[in-house]
C-alpha positions in Angstrom: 17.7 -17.3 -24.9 16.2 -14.9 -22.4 16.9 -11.2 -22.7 15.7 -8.0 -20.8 14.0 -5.1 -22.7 13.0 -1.6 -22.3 9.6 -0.3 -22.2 8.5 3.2 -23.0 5.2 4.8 -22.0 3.1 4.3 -24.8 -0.8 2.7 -24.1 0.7 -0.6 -26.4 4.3 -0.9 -23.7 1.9 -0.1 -20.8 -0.5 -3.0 -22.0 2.5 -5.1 -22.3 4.1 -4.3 -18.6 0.7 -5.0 -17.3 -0.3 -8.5 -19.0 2.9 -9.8 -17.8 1.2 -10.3 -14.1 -2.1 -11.2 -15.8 -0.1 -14.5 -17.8 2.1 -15.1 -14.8 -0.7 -15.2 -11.8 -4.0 -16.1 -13.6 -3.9 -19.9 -12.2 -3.0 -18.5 -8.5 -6.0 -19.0 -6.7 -4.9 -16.5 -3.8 -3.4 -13.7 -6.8 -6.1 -10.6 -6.9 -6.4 -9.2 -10.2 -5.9 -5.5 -10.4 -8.1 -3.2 -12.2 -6.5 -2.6 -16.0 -7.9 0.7 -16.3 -6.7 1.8 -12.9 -3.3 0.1 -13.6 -2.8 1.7 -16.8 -3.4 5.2 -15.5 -0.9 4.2 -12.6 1.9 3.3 -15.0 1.4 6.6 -17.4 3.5 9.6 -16.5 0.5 11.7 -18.0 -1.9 10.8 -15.0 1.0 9.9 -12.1 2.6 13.0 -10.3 4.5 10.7 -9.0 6.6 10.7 -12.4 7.3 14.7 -11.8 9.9 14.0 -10.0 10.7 10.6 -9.9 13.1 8.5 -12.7 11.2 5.6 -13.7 11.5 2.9 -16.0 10.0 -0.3 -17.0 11.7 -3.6 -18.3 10.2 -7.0 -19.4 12.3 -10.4 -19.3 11.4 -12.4 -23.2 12.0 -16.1 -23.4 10.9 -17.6 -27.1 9.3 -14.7 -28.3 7.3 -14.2 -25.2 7.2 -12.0 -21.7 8.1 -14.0 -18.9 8.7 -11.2 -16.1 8.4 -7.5 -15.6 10.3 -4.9 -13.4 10.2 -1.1 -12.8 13.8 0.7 -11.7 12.9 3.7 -9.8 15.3 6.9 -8.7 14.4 9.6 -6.5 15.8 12.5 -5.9 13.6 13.3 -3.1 14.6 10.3 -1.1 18.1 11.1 -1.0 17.3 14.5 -0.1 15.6 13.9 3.1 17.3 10.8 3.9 20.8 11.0 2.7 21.1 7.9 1.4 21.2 7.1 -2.6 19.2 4.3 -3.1 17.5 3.0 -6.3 14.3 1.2 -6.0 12.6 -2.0 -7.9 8.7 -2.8 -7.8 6.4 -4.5 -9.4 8.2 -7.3 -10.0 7.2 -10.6 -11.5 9.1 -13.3 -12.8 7.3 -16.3 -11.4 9.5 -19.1 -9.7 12.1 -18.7 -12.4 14.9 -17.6 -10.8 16.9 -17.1 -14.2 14.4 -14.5 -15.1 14.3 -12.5 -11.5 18.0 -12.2 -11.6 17.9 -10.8 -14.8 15.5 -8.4 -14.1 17.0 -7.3 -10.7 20.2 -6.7 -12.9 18.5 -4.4 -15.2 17.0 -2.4 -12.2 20.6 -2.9 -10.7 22.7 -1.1 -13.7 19.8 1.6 -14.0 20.6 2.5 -10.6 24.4 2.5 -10.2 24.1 4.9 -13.3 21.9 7.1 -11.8 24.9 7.1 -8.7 23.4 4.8 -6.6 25.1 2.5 -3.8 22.0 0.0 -3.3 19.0 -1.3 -4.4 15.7 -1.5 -2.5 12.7 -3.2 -2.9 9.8 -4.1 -3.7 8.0 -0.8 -3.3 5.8 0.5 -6.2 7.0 2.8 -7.0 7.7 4.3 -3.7 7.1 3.7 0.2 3.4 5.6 -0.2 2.8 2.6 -2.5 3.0 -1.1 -2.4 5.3 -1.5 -0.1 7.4 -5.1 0.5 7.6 -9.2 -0.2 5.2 -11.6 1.6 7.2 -13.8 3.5 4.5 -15.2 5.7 2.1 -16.7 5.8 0.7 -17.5 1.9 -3.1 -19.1 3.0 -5.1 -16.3 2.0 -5.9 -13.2 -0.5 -3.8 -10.0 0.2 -6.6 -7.1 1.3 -7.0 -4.4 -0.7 -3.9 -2.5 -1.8 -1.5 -5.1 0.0 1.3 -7.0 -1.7 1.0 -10.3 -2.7 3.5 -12.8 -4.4 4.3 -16.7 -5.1 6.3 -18.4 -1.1 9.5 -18.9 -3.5 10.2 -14.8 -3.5 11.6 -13.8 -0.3 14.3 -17.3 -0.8 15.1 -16.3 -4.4 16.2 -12.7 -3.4 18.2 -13.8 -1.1 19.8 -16.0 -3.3 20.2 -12.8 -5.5 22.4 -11.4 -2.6 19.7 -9.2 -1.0 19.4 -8.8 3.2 16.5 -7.6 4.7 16.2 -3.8 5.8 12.9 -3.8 6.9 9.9 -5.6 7.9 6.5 -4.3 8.1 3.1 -6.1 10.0 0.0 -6.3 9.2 -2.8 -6.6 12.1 -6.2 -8.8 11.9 -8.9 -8.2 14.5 -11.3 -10.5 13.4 -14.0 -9.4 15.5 -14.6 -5.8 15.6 -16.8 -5.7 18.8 -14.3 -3.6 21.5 -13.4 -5.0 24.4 -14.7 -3.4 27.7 -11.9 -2.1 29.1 -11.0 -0.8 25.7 -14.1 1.1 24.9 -14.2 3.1 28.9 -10.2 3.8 28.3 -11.2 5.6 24.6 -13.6 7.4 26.1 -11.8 8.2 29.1 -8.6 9.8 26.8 -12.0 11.4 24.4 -12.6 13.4 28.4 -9.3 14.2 28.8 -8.0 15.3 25.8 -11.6 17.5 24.5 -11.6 15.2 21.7 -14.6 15.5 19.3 -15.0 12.7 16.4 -16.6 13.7 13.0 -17.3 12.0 9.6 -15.1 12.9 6.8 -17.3 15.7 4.7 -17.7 14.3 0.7 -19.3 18.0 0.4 -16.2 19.3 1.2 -14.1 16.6 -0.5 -11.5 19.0 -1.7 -10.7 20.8 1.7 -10.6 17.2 3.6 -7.7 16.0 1.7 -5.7 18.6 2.4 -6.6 18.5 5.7 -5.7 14.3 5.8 -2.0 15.9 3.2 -0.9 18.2 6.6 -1.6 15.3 9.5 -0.6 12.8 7.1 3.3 14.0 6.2 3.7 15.7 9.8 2.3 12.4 11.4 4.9 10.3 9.4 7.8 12.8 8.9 10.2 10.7 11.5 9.1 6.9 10.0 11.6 4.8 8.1 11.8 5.6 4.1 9.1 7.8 4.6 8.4 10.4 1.8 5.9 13.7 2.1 3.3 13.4 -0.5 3.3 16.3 -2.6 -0.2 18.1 -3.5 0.0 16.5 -6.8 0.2 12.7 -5.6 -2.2 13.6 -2.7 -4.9 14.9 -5.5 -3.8 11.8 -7.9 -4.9 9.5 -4.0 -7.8 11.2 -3.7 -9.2 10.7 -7.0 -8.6 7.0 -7.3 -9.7 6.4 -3.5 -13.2 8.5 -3.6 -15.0 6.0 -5.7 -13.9 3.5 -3.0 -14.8 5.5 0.2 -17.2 4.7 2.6 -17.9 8.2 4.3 -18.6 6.8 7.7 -15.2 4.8 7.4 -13.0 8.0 7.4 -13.2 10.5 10.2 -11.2 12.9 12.4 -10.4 13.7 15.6 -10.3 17.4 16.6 -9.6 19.3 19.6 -11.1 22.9 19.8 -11.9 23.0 16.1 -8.5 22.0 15.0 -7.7 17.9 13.2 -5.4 16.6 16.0 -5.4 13.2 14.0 -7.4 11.4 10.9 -8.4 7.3 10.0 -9.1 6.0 7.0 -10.0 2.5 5.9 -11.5 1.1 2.9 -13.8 -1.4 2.1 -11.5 -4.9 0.9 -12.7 -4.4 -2.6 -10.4 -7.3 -3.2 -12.9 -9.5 -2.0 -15.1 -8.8 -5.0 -12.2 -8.6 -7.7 -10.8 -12.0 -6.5 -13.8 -13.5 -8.6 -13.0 -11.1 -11.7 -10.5 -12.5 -13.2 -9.7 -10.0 -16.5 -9.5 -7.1 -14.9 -12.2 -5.3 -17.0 -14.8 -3.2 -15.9 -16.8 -3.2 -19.5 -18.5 -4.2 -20.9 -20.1 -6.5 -18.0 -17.6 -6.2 -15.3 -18.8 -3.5 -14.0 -21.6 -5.1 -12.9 -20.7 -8.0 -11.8 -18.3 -5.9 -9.1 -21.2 -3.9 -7.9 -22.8 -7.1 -7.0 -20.1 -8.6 -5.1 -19.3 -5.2 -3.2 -21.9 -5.9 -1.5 -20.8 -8.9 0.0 -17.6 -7.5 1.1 -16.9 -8.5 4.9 -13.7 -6.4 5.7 -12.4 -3.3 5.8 -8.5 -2.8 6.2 -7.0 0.6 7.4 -5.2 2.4 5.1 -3.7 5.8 6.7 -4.1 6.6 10.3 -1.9 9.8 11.8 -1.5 11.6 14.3 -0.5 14.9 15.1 3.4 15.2 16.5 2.1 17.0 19.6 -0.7 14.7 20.2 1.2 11.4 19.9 1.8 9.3 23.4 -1.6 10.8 24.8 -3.6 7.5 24.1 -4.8 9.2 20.6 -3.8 6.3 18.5 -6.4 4.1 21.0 -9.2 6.7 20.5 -8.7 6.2 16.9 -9.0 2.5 16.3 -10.7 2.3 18.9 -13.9 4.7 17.1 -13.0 2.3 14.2 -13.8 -0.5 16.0 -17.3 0.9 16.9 -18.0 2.2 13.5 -16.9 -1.2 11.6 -19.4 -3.2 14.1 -22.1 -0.9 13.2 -21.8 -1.7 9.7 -21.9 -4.9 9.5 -18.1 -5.9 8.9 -16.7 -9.2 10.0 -13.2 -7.8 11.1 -10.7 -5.5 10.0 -6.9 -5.4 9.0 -4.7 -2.6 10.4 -1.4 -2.0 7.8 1.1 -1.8 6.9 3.0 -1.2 9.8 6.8 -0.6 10.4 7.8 -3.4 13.2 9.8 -0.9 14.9 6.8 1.6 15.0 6.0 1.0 18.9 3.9 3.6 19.5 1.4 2.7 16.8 1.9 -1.4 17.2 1.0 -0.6 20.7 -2.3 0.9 20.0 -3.5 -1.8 17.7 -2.4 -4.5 20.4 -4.5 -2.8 22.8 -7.7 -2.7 20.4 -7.7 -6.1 20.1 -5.9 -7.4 17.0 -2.7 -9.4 16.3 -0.2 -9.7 14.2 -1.3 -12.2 11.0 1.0 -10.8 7.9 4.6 -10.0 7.5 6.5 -8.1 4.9 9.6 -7.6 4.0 11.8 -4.8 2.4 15.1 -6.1 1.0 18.5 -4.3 0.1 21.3 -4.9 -2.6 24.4 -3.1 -1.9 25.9 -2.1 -5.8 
Protein backbone atom coordinates (compact mmCIF):
# COMPACT_ATOMS: atom_id res chain seq x y z
CA UNK A 1 0.00 0.00 0.00
CA UNK A 2 1.67 3.33 -0.86
CA UNK A 3 0.48 6.47 0.84
CA UNK A 4 1.62 10.18 0.71
CA UNK A 5 2.50 12.08 3.96
CA UNK A 6 3.18 15.38 5.33
CA UNK A 7 6.27 16.70 6.62
CA UNK A 8 6.76 19.51 9.05
CA UNK A 9 10.03 21.43 9.60
CA UNK A 10 11.48 19.87 12.35
CA UNK A 11 15.64 18.79 12.09
CA UNK A 12 14.11 14.78 12.33
CA UNK A 13 11.25 15.57 9.01
CA UNK A 14 14.02 17.66 7.35
CA UNK A 15 16.50 14.52 7.74
CA UNK A 16 13.80 12.46 6.48
CA UNK A 17 12.93 14.71 3.10
CA UNK A 18 16.56 14.73 2.55
CA UNK A 19 17.58 10.87 2.84
CA UNK A 20 14.87 10.10 0.42
CA UNK A 21 17.44 11.33 -2.56
CA UNK A 22 20.32 9.81 -0.68
CA UNK A 23 18.37 5.89 -0.74
CA UNK A 24 17.00 6.63 -4.11
CA UNK A 25 20.30 7.88 -6.21
CA UNK A 26 23.27 6.34 -4.12
CA UNK A 27 23.92 3.59 -6.96
CA UNK A 28 23.63 6.34 -9.87
CA UNK A 29 27.01 6.79 -10.84
CA UNK A 30 26.26 10.29 -12.71
CA UNK A 31 23.87 11.45 -9.31
CA UNK A 32 26.09 14.27 -7.23
CA UNK A 33 25.43 14.14 -3.69
CA UNK A 34 24.51 17.43 -2.13
CA UNK A 35 25.96 18.76 0.96
CA UNK A 36 23.50 17.60 4.14
CA UNK A 37 24.40 20.52 6.10
CA UNK A 38 23.88 22.94 3.30
CA UNK A 39 20.59 21.02 2.39
CA UNK A 40 19.30 21.05 5.67
CA UNK A 41 19.63 24.83 6.15
CA UNK A 42 18.03 25.09 2.57
CA UNK A 43 14.83 23.21 3.65
CA UNK A 44 14.48 25.19 7.24
CA UNK A 45 12.25 28.18 7.11
CA UNK A 46 14.52 29.48 10.07
CA UNK A 47 17.62 30.03 7.67
CA UNK A 48 15.54 30.35 4.03
CA UNK A 49 14.04 33.92 3.37
CA UNK A 50 12.71 32.39 0.79
CA UNK A 51 9.97 30.84 3.27
CA UNK A 52 8.90 34.76 4.27
CA UNK A 53 6.87 34.77 1.73
CA UNK A 54 6.48 31.79 0.00
CA UNK A 55 3.82 28.60 1.06
CA UNK A 56 5.84 25.67 1.17
CA UNK A 57 5.37 22.17 1.96
CA UNK A 58 7.05 18.93 1.99
CA UNK A 59 5.56 15.34 1.30
CA UNK A 60 7.14 11.79 1.21
CA UNK A 61 5.58 8.79 -0.74
CA UNK A 62 5.86 5.30 2.13
CA UNK A 63 5.68 1.88 0.62
CA UNK A 64 6.12 -1.06 3.42
CA UNK A 65 7.06 1.11 6.09
CA UNK A 66 9.59 2.91 4.03
CA UNK A 67 10.20 6.40 1.96
CA UNK A 68 10.12 5.74 -1.61
CA UNK A 69 9.81 9.44 -3.03
CA UNK A 70 9.76 13.05 -1.89
CA UNK A 71 8.04 16.26 -3.20
CA UNK A 72 7.82 19.95 -2.10
CA UNK A 73 4.31 21.97 -3.25
CA UNK A 74 5.24 25.56 -3.47
CA UNK A 75 2.79 28.84 -3.71
CA UNK A 76 3.78 32.25 -4.29
CA UNK A 77 2.23 35.09 -3.92
CA UNK A 78 4.82 37.06 -5.51
CA UNK A 79 4.60 35.15 -8.76
CA UNK A 80 1.20 35.88 -9.41
CA UNK A 81 1.69 39.36 -8.63
CA UNK A 82 4.12 40.22 -11.22
CA UNK A 83 3.06 37.78 -13.59
CA UNK A 84 -0.68 37.31 -13.34
CA UNK A 85 -0.86 33.96 -13.53
CA UNK A 86 -1.64 31.58 -10.40
CA UNK A 87 0.46 28.80 -10.64
CA UNK A 88 1.67 26.32 -7.93
CA UNK A 89 5.05 24.91 -8.17
CA UNK A 90 6.61 21.17 -7.39
CA UNK A 91 10.56 20.61 -6.89
CA UNK A 92 12.67 18.40 -5.57
CA UNK A 93 11.11 15.59 -6.63
CA UNK A 94 12.20 12.01 -6.42
CA UNK A 95 10.35 8.99 -6.86
CA UNK A 96 12.78 6.94 -8.89
CA UNK A 97 11.33 5.09 -12.04
CA UNK A 98 8.19 4.19 -10.20
CA UNK A 99 5.70 5.81 -11.84
CA UNK A 100 3.03 4.78 -9.11
CA UNK A 101 4.86 6.81 -6.65
CA UNK A 102 5.50 10.17 -8.96
CA UNK A 103 1.87 10.26 -9.62
CA UNK A 104 1.07 10.16 -6.23
CA UNK A 105 3.26 12.74 -5.28
CA UNK A 106 2.42 15.17 -8.21
CA UNK A 107 -1.21 14.70 -6.79
CA UNK A 108 -0.37 15.78 -3.42
CA UNK A 109 1.52 18.90 -4.88
CA UNK A 110 -1.65 19.02 -7.22
CA UNK A 111 -4.47 19.31 -4.41
CA UNK A 112 -2.09 21.73 -2.30
CA UNK A 113 -2.23 23.96 -5.08
CA UNK A 114 -5.84 24.05 -6.41
CA UNK A 115 -6.43 24.89 -2.64
CA UNK A 116 -4.36 27.60 -2.47
CA UNK A 117 -6.53 28.86 -5.93
CA UNK A 118 -4.34 27.66 -8.31
CA UNK A 119 -5.13 26.75 -12.17
CA UNK A 120 -1.79 24.80 -12.90
CA UNK A 121 1.11 23.19 -11.71
CA UNK A 122 4.73 23.94 -12.66
CA UNK A 123 7.78 22.33 -12.32
CA UNK A 124 10.49 21.19 -11.21
CA UNK A 125 11.90 24.35 -9.79
CA UNK A 126 13.35 24.33 -6.22
CA UNK A 127 11.69 26.10 -4.84
CA UNK A 128 11.56 28.80 -7.28
CA UNK A 129 13.00 30.00 -10.80
CA UNK A 130 16.27 31.54 -8.79
CA UNK A 131 16.75 27.90 -7.80
CA UNK A 132 17.03 24.61 -9.44
CA UNK A 133 15.33 25.13 -12.27
CA UNK A 134 13.80 22.15 -14.72
CA UNK A 135 14.05 18.09 -15.91
CA UNK A 136 17.04 16.81 -17.83
CA UNK A 137 15.79 15.59 -20.93
CA UNK A 138 19.04 15.31 -22.77
CA UNK A 139 21.53 14.03 -22.92
CA UNK A 140 22.16 11.70 -19.41
CA UNK A 141 26.22 10.80 -20.15
CA UNK A 142 27.67 12.98 -17.66
CA UNK A 143 27.52 14.67 -14.03
CA UNK A 144 25.29 17.83 -13.78
CA UNK A 145 27.82 20.98 -12.87
CA UNK A 146 27.47 22.56 -9.90
CA UNK A 147 23.96 23.76 -8.95
CA UNK A 148 22.34 22.08 -12.16
CA UNK A 149 19.55 19.62 -12.08
CA UNK A 150 20.03 16.18 -12.54
CA UNK A 151 17.51 13.14 -12.70
CA UNK A 152 17.11 9.29 -13.89
CA UNK A 153 16.19 9.44 -18.53
CA UNK A 154 12.65 7.94 -17.47
CA UNK A 155 11.42 11.58 -15.91
CA UNK A 156 10.68 13.80 -18.65
CA UNK A 157 8.35 10.41 -20.36
CA UNK A 158 6.68 9.79 -16.99
CA UNK A 159 5.47 13.48 -16.62
CA UNK A 160 4.14 13.40 -19.56
CA UNK A 161 2.38 10.43 -18.95
CA UNK A 162 1.11 12.31 -15.77
CA UNK A 163 -0.58 14.82 -18.29
CA UNK A 164 2.12 17.53 -18.12
CA UNK A 165 3.28 19.70 -21.56
CA UNK A 166 6.21 21.48 -21.73
CA UNK A 167 6.26 25.39 -21.00
CA UNK A 168 9.66 25.90 -21.17
CA UNK A 169 13.05 24.84 -22.11
CA UNK A 170 16.23 26.11 -20.91
CA UNK A 171 20.18 25.37 -22.42
CA UNK A 172 23.02 24.91 -21.11
CA UNK A 173 26.34 25.97 -23.05
CA UNK A 174 29.85 23.97 -22.99
CA UNK A 175 33.03 25.64 -24.39
CA UNK A 176 35.36 23.18 -23.75
CA UNK A 177 38.28 25.13 -24.53
CA UNK A 178 38.46 28.44 -22.91
CA UNK A 179 41.30 29.96 -25.22
CA UNK A 180 39.18 32.97 -27.26
CA UNK A 181 39.07 32.93 -30.65
CA UNK A 182 40.80 35.78 -32.54
CA UNK A 183 38.27 37.54 -33.93
CA UNK A 184 36.46 37.19 -30.62
CA UNK A 185 39.13 38.68 -28.37
CA UNK A 186 39.74 42.12 -31.05
CA UNK A 187 35.72 42.48 -31.19
CA UNK A 188 35.63 42.48 -27.03
CA UNK A 189 38.08 44.89 -27.00
CA UNK A 190 36.93 46.86 -29.75
CA UNK A 191 33.14 47.22 -27.85
CA UNK A 192 35.65 47.65 -24.25
CA UNK A 193 36.83 51.24 -26.74
CA UNK A 194 33.64 52.09 -27.62
CA UNK A 195 31.67 51.71 -24.88
CA UNK A 196 34.53 53.19 -21.90
CA UNK A 197 34.24 49.91 -20.40
CA UNK A 198 36.59 49.23 -17.45
CA UNK A 199 36.78 45.49 -15.96
CA UNK A 200 37.47 44.91 -12.15
CA UNK A 201 37.60 41.92 -9.69
CA UNK A 202 34.83 41.55 -7.37
CA UNK A 203 36.15 43.20 -3.85
CA UNK A 204 35.87 40.25 -0.86
CA UNK A 205 36.85 43.47 1.27
CA UNK A 206 33.85 45.00 0.38
CA UNK A 207 31.82 41.73 0.32
CA UNK A 208 28.74 43.36 1.66
CA UNK A 209 28.49 46.42 -0.76
CA UNK A 210 29.25 43.92 -3.92
CA UNK A 211 26.18 41.97 -3.46
CA UNK A 212 24.07 44.66 -3.49
CA UNK A 213 25.62 45.95 -6.25
CA UNK A 214 25.26 42.18 -8.28
CA UNK A 215 20.98 42.40 -6.20
CA UNK A 216 20.36 45.95 -8.55
CA UNK A 217 22.00 44.60 -12.05
CA UNK A 218 20.82 41.25 -11.21
CA UNK A 219 16.65 41.95 -10.95
CA UNK A 220 16.90 44.97 -13.46
CA UNK A 221 18.94 42.69 -15.93
CA UNK A 222 16.27 39.92 -15.59
CA UNK A 223 13.04 41.84 -14.87
CA UNK A 224 11.54 41.06 -18.58
CA UNK A 225 12.69 37.04 -18.59
CA UNK A 226 10.11 34.26 -18.35
CA UNK A 227 9.00 33.22 -14.63
CA UNK A 228 11.47 35.54 -13.47
CA UNK A 229 11.22 36.68 -9.77
CA UNK A 230 13.34 39.87 -8.06
CA UNK A 231 15.33 38.52 -5.30
CA UNK A 232 14.57 40.18 -2.20
CA UNK A 233 17.47 41.54 0.20
CA UNK A 234 16.86 38.65 2.36
CA UNK A 235 17.32 35.69 -0.34
CA UNK A 236 20.24 37.81 -1.94
CA UNK A 237 22.03 37.87 1.76
CA UNK A 238 20.82 34.00 2.24
CA UNK A 239 23.01 33.65 -1.78
CA UNK A 240 25.72 35.33 -0.69
CA UNK A 241 26.45 33.56 2.39
CA UNK A 242 26.21 30.04 0.92
CA UNK A 243 28.21 31.09 -2.33
CA UNK A 244 31.27 33.03 -0.54
CA UNK A 245 32.86 29.99 0.68
CA UNK A 246 32.71 28.78 -2.95
CA UNK A 247 33.95 32.03 -4.71
CA UNK A 248 36.90 32.34 -6.58
CA UNK A 249 37.51 36.30 -6.48
CA UNK A 250 39.09 36.46 -9.87
CA UNK A 251 35.99 34.50 -11.28
CA UNK A 252 33.49 37.31 -10.46
CA UNK A 253 33.93 40.85 -11.86
CA UNK A 254 32.20 43.89 -13.25
CA UNK A 255 31.96 45.92 -15.94
CA UNK A 256 31.63 49.74 -15.37
CA UNK A 257 31.42 52.73 -17.34
CA UNK A 258 32.42 56.09 -15.69
CA UNK A 259 32.39 54.61 -12.14
CA UNK A 260 29.01 53.12 -12.49
CA UNK A 261 28.34 48.62 -12.77
CA UNK A 262 26.91 48.67 -16.33
CA UNK A 263 26.87 44.69 -15.96
CA UNK A 264 28.37 41.78 -13.53
CA UNK A 265 29.68 37.71 -14.19
CA UNK A 266 29.87 35.29 -11.93
CA UNK A 267 30.92 31.67 -12.19
CA UNK A 268 31.89 29.12 -9.74
CA UNK A 269 34.33 26.58 -9.53
CA UNK A 270 32.21 22.89 -10.41
CA UNK A 271 32.57 21.86 -6.82
CA UNK A 272 30.60 18.94 -8.10
CA UNK A 273 33.49 17.52 -9.41
CA UNK A 274 34.97 16.92 -6.01
CA UNK A 275 31.54 15.90 -4.27
CA UNK A 276 30.87 13.28 -6.97
CA UNK A 277 33.53 11.08 -5.04
CA UNK A 278 31.77 11.88 -1.56
CA UNK A 279 29.23 9.92 -1.38
CA UNK A 280 27.46 10.79 2.30
CA UNK A 281 27.22 14.08 2.08
CA UNK A 282 29.19 14.87 5.36
CA UNK A 283 31.72 17.24 5.80
CA UNK A 284 32.83 15.72 9.46
CA UNK A 285 34.34 14.26 10.70
CA UNK A 286 36.78 13.50 7.55
CA UNK A 287 34.84 14.93 4.71
CA UNK A 288 35.99 17.86 5.01
CA UNK A 289 39.14 16.95 4.00
CA UNK A 290 38.80 14.82 1.66
CA UNK A 291 36.80 17.80 -0.45
CA UNK A 292 39.61 20.17 0.07
CA UNK A 293 41.80 17.72 -1.62
CA UNK A 294 39.79 17.19 -4.61
CA UNK A 295 38.98 21.04 -5.06
CA UNK A 296 41.91 21.13 -6.21
CA UNK A 297 41.57 19.05 -9.05
CA UNK A 298 38.52 20.75 -10.20
CA UNK A 299 38.75 21.45 -14.15
CA UNK A 300 35.59 23.66 -14.72
CA UNK A 301 33.95 26.47 -13.88
CA UNK A 302 30.22 27.02 -14.94
CA UNK A 303 28.57 30.52 -15.03
CA UNK A 304 26.12 31.17 -12.61
CA UNK A 305 24.62 34.84 -13.01
CA UNK A 306 25.67 37.11 -15.78
CA UNK A 307 23.47 40.58 -16.26
CA UNK A 308 23.35 43.34 -17.82
CA UNK A 309 22.10 46.64 -17.45
CA UNK A 310 18.64 47.40 -19.54
CA UNK A 311 20.36 50.41 -21.13
CA UNK A 312 23.39 48.65 -21.93
CA UNK A 313 21.91 45.48 -23.55
CA UNK A 314 22.34 45.10 -27.61
CA UNK A 315 25.75 47.06 -27.37
CA UNK A 316 27.94 43.90 -27.64
CA UNK A 317 28.12 43.94 -23.51
CA UNK A 318 27.16 40.39 -23.15
CA UNK A 319 30.46 39.57 -25.62
CA UNK A 320 32.73 41.71 -23.45
CA UNK A 321 31.57 39.70 -20.56
CA UNK A 322 32.14 36.08 -21.57
CA UNK A 323 34.41 37.11 -23.41
CA UNK A 324 36.83 38.54 -20.12
CA UNK A 325 35.64 35.12 -18.77
CA UNK A 326 37.08 33.39 -21.29
CA UNK A 327 40.56 35.11 -20.70
CA UNK A 328 40.30 34.84 -16.98
CA UNK A 329 39.31 30.93 -16.94
CA UNK A 330 42.51 30.27 -19.38
CA UNK A 331 44.64 31.94 -16.97
CA UNK A 332 43.70 29.73 -14.31
CA UNK A 333 44.17 26.81 -15.47
CA UNK A 334 40.50 25.54 -16.29
CA UNK A 335 39.73 22.99 -18.91
CA UNK A 336 36.36 24.64 -20.15
CA UNK A 337 33.47 26.23 -18.81
CA UNK A 338 29.50 25.84 -18.88
CA UNK A 339 27.35 28.89 -19.51
CA UNK A 340 23.51 28.29 -17.78
CA UNK A 341 20.92 28.03 -17.46
CA UNK A 342 19.61 29.75 -20.25
CA UNK A 343 15.93 30.45 -21.50
CA UNK A 344 15.90 29.08 -25.31
CA UNK A 345 14.05 32.02 -26.27
CA UNK A 346 16.67 34.46 -24.60
CA UNK A 347 18.31 35.53 -28.06
CA UNK A 348 20.16 38.25 -27.00
CA UNK A 349 22.20 36.33 -24.42
CA UNK A 350 22.24 32.74 -26.61
CA UNK A 351 23.76 34.97 -29.05
CA UNK A 352 26.69 36.13 -27.06
CA UNK A 353 27.67 32.73 -25.81
CA UNK A 354 27.45 31.39 -29.65
CA UNK A 355 29.81 34.03 -30.54
CA UNK A 356 32.41 33.16 -27.55
CA UNK A 357 32.79 29.92 -28.75
CA UNK A 358 30.47 27.43 -26.95
CA UNK A 359 27.49 25.21 -28.01
CA UNK A 360 24.69 24.02 -26.80
CA UNK A 361 25.33 20.42 -24.76
CA UNK A 362 22.30 20.31 -22.00
CA UNK A 363 18.67 20.74 -22.23
CA UNK A 364 15.98 21.36 -19.68
CA UNK A 365 12.81 21.33 -19.42
CA UNK A 366 9.97 23.16 -17.35
CA UNK A 367 6.61 21.34 -17.52
CA UNK A 368 2.87 22.44 -16.84
CA UNK A 369 -0.32 20.70 -15.37
CA UNK A 370 -3.42 22.57 -15.96
CA UNK A 371 -5.74 21.75 -12.55
Amino acid sequence: MLRVEPLGFSRRDRARFLDVEFALNRRDPLWVPPLRFDRMRMFDPKTNALFRHTDIAHFVAVRGGRDVGRIAAVSNPRHREIHGEHVGFFGFLEAGDDAEVLNALLDAAADRARAAGATALRGPLSYDINGVVGALVEPFDAPPRILMPYNRPALPGLLEAAGFRPAKDVVAWDKPNTILPPRLARIAERIGRREGIRIRSVRMSHFAEEVEIVRRLYNSAWEKNWGFLPLTDAEIDDLARDLKPVIDPELVYFAEVEGKPVGFALALPDLNEALRGHRSGRLFPIGIFRLLFRRRWITYARIFALGVAPEFRNRGLEVLLYAEMGVRTSRLGYAGVECGWILEDNDAMNKGIAAAGATITRRYRIYDRPL
